[in-house]
Legacy VTK file of the C-alpha trace (Angstrom):
# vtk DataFile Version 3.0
C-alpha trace
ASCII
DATASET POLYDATA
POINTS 127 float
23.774 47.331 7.449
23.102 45.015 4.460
21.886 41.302 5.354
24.711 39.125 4.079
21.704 36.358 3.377
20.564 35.167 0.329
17.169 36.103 -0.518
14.641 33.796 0.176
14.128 31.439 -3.479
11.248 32.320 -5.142
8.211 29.946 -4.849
7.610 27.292 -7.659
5.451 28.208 -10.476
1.844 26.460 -10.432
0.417 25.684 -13.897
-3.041 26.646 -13.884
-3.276 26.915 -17.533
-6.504 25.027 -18.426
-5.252 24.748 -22.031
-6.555 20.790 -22.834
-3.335 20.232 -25.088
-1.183 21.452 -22.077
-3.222 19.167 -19.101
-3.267 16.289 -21.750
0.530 16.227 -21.953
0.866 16.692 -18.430
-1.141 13.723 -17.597
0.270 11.397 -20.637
3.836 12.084 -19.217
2.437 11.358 -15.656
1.062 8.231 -17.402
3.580 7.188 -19.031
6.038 7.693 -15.951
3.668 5.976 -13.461
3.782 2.910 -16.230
7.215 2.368 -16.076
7.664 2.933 -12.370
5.006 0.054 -11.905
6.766 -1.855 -14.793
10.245 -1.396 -12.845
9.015 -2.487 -9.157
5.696 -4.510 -9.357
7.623 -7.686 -9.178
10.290 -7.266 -7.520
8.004 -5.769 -4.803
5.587 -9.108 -4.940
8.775 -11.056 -4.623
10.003 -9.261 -1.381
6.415 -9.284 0.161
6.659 -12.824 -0.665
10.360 -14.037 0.584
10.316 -11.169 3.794
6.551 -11.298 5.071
5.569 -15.142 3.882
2.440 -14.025 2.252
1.011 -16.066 -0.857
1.019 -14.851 -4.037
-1.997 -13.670 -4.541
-2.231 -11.426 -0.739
1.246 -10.335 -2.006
-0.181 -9.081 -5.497
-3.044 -7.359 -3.867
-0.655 -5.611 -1.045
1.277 -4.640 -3.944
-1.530 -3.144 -5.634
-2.899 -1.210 -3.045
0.643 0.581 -2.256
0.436 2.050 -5.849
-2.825 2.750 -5.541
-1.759 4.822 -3.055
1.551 5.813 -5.034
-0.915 7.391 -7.277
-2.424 10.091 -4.930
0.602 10.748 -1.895
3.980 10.114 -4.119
6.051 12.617 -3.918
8.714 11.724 -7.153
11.161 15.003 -5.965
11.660 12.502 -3.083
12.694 8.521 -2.903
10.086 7.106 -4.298
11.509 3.987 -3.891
12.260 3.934 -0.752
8.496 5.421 0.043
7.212 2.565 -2.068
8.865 0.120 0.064
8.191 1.332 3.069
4.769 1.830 2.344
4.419 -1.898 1.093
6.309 -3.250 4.338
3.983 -1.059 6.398
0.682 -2.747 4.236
2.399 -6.011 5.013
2.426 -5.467 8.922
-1.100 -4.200 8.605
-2.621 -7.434 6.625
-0.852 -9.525 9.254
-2.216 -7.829 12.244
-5.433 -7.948 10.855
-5.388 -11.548 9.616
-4.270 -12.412 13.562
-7.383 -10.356 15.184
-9.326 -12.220 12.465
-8.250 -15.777 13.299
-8.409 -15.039 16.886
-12.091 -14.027 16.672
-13.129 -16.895 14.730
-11.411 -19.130 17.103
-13.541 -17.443 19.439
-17.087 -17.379 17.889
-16.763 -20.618 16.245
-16.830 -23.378 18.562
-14.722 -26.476 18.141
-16.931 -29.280 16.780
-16.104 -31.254 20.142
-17.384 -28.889 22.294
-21.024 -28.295 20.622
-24.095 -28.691 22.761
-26.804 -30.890 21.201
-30.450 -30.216 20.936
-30.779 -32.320 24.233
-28.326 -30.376 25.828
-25.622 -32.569 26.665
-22.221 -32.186 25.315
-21.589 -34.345 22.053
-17.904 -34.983 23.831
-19.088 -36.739 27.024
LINES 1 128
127 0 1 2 3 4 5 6 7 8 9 10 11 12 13 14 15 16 17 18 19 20 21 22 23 24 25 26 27 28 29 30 31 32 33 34 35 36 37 38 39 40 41 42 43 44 45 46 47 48 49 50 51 52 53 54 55 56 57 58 59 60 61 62 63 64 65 66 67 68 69 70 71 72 73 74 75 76 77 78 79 80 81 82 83 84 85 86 87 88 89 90 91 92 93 94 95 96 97 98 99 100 101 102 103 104 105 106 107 108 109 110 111 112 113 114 115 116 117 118 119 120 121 122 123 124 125 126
């Protein structure tokens, strides 16, 4: 009996050509396309980072610099990249705010408040 199934698609083709003019075009159009996706979202990115997650400008710029730094390596453009972009920036976001939290919280802790320092005599400044 014949399997009514379609066969199974065939695999996609790897380019392992290691002809330079054939890598070099590869990598300008991967480039030129990573240009213009960073053109097309870097602000508006900074701007959401900014109005959603009240970061400055500057944390916001360097949040949205580290998503396409990771963009670079782990995007996957046959998906949504813009969706994964944002995600991954909200996700960055949650991450510097935890952090910034456990930071403050520690200072607090190892830095003692000026009114509660012990003076060389050993007597409290406060009393």
């Amino acid at each position: 009996m014949a399997s009514s199934r379609s066969p199974l698609p065939d695999p996609p083709v790897r380019v392992t050509d290691t002809d330079p003019s054939v890598c070099a075009e590869n990598a300008h159009a991967t480039e030129t396309e990573l240009g213009e996706f960073y053109r097309e979202f870097y602000l508006p990115l900074v701007r959401r980072v900014i109005r959603k997650h009240g970061l400055e400008f500057q944390d916001a710029h360097d949040l949205v610099q580290d998503a396409f730094t990771l963009a670079i390596s782990k995007l996957n453009p046959a998906k949504n990249p813009k969706a994964w972009l944002y995600q991954v920036v909200d996700h960055l976001c949650a991450n510097f705010r935890r952090k910034r939290g456990r930071r403050a919280k520690l200072l607090a802790q190892w830095n003692p408040s000026p009114r509660r320092e012990i003076s060389l005599n050993g007597s409290r400044d406060d009393d």
